[in-house]
C-alpha positions, 0 to 999 in steps of 0.5 A, spaced: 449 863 660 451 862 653 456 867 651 456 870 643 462 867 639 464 871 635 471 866 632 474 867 625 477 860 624 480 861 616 483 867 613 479 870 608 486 874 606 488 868 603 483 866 598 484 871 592 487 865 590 483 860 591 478 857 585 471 858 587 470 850 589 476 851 594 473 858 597 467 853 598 470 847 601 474 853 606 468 856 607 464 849 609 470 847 614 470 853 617 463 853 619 463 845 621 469 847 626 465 853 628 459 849 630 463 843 633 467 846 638 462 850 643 464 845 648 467 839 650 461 835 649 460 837 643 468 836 641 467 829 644 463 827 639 465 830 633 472 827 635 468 820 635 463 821 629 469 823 624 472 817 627 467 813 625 467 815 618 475 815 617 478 809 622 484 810 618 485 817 622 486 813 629 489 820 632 481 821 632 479 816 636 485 817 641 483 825 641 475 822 643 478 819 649 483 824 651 476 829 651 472 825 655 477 825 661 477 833 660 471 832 662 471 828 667 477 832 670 472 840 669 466 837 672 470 835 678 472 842 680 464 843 681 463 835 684 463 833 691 471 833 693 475 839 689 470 845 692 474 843 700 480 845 698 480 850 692 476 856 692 472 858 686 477 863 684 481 857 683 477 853 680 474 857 675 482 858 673 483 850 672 476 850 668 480 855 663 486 852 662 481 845 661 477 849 656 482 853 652 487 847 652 481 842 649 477 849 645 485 849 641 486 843 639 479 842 636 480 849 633 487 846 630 486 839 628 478 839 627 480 842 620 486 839 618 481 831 618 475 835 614 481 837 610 483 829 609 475 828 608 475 833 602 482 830 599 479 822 600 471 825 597 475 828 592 481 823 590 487 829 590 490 831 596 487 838 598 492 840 603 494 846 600 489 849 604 492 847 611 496 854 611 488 857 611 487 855 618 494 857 620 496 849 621 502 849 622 508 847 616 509 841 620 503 838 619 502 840 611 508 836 610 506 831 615 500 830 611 503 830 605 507 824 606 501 820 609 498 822 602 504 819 599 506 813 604 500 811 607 503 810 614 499 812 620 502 810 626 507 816 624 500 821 622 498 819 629 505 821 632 505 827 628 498 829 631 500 828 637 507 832 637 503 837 634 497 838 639 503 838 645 507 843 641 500 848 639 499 848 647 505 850 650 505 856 648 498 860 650 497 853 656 503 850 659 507 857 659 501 862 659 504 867 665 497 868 669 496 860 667 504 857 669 503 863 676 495 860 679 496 853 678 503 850 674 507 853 679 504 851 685 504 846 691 497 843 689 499 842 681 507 838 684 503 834 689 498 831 684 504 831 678 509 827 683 503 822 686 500 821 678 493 823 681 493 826 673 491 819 670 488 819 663 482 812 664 481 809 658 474 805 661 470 799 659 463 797 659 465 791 664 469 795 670 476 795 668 479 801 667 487 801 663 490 808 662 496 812 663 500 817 668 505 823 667 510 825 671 512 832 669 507 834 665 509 841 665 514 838 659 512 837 651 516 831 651 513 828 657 506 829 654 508 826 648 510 820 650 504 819 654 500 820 647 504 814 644 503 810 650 496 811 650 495 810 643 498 804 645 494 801 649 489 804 645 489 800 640 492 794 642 489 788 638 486 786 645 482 790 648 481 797 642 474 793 641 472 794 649 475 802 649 471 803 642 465 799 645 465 803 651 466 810 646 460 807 642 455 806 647 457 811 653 454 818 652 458 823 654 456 828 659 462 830 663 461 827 670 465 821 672 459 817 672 460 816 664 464 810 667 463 809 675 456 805 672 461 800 671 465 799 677 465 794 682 462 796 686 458 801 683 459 808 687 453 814 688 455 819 682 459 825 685 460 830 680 455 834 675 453 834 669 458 839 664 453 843 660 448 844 667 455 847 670 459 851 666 457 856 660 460 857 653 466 860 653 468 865 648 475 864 645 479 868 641 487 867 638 490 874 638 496 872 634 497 866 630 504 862 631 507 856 628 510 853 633 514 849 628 518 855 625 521 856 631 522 849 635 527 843 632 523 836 630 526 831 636 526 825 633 525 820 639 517 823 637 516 819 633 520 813 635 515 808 635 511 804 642 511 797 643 505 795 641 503 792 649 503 784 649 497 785 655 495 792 657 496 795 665 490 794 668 489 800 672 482 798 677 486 797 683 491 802 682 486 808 681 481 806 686 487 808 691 488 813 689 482 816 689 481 813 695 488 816 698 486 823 694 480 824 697 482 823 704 487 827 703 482 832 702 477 831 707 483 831 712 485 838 710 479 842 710 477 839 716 484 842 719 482 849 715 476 849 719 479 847 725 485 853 724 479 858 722 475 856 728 481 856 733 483 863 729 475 866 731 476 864 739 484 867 739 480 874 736 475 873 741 479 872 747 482 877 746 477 882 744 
């Protein structure tokens, strides 16, 4: 089921003051960002395409990957574990969050790129167009340094702030959000157990990445980010990721990197474009996050570029292995207490 979209993604009250070239060039974002941000899949490889193009906008390539794991992380809820234990209210719940978070850091970020596009195509900087796209005042000023200074370990820092802070608001501390699932027992056992791990996979079976603990905190996502950046595009192994990324469709099931894993296992979850319809989105009223939030400067302190990244092959195979016993366990003591639960009734009927 595909549902219209019908997402205004500029403000056309704005532009009485733009030249014609300028109207266009808006124009021409808005419907390039519309017709990426459909779905996951088609956010991934856009993220990747533009990366291809511009290299020296790495938060593209980190953006790439972190996508594909939310893919991973909707197509389990429709795999052959998640449906034991979560009910499909549950899980359509968890899919929204997955998709909102993914749907409105394209919508955000994804303009200011093509923006940057314009600006190198065009050999003047174009960023006095970001306010069109309600970018928040942060980052029209932070790419405006990098403009100026060229430095872009802070631009990729600075894309990172800027993706955790836009979500917080209408994801992480959405009521409905924050009630059904970040404020549940389920959610604080996969947070305190690191079940919650962004893989960055290989093509030779390796797998590296990293876990949060206390993801409900802007500061702990943040330094997530900057710790797979790190690792990311650590001299040693950014050629393996990119390889994986280059060659590795990506469809939403697990498998996309399971078919490198020794051993290799059977493929349990589905595809995400046979699973779950387009959503259609919307923003009710834009907030700049950053007129109301202090800029921490630890944000944008620096990692330590890794000497050997953590190789996590092991460590994540137990835990998946942990998990899914886990949930095999439960549903099975589900079914025996609605089962003796029966019996009770029919005693004493």
């Amino acid at each position: 089921m595909h549902v219209k979209r019908v997402v205004l993604i500029y403000d056309p009250n704005l532009s009485n003051t733009l030249t014609a070239s300028e109207k266009k060039i808006v124009h021409d974002i808005a419907e390039v960002v519309k017709r990426n941000n459909i779905d996951n899949v088609s956010r991934t490889a856009a993220y990747l395409r533009y990366y291809n193009a511009h290299s020296d906008i790495q938060w593209s390539f980190l953006a790439h990957m972190v996508s594909r794991n939310a893919g991973w992380n909707m197509c389990d809820l429709h795999g052959k574990w998640f449906p034991l234990i979560l009910d499909k209210k549950k899980r359509a719940i968890l899919f929204n969050i997955y998709e909102r978070a993914n749907w409105l850091i394209f919508h955000d970020a994804y303009p200011q790129l093509l923006l940057y596009h314009y600006s190198t195509k065009n050999g003047v900087p174009m960023f006095h167009l970001l306010p069109y796209f309600h970018v928040s005042q942060f980052m029209v000023k932070e790419w405006g340094r990098f403009w100026k200074k060229g430095d872009r370990e802070r631009l990729l820092n600075a894309l990172i702030i800027n993706e955790q802070n836009l979500i917080q608001m209408p994801v992480i501390e959405q009521p409905r959000y924050k009630k059904n699932v970040f404020h549940t027992l389920l959610f604080d056992f996969q947070d305190w157990f690191h079940y919650s791990c962004v893989l960055l996979p290989t093509m030779n079976g390796y797998l590296y990445g990293s876990s949060v603990h206390g993801f409900r905190s802007v500061d702990r996502r943040i330094e997530l980010g900057k710790n797979l950046a790190a690792t990311l595009f650590s001299k040693n192994y950014y050629s393996y990721f990119y390889e994986f990324a280059t060659h590795t469709s990506h469809s939403g099931s697990r498998f996309d990197y399971e078919q490198y894993l020794h051993p290799k296992p059977k493929r349990t979850t589905p595809y995400l474009r046979v699973t779950f319809p387009i959503i259609d989105h919307h923003i009710q009223e834009y907030e700049d996050w950053s007129k109301t939030k202090r800029i921490k400067r630890k944000w944008f302190s620096p990692k330590k570029k890794p000497l050997d990244a953590a190789e996590i092959s092991t460590w994540y195979k137990n835990k998946q292995t942990r998990l899914h016993r886990a949930i095999f366990l439960k549903h099975h003591l589900n079914v025996m207490i609605g089962e003796f639960g029966i019996t009770k009734r029919r005693e004493e009927k």
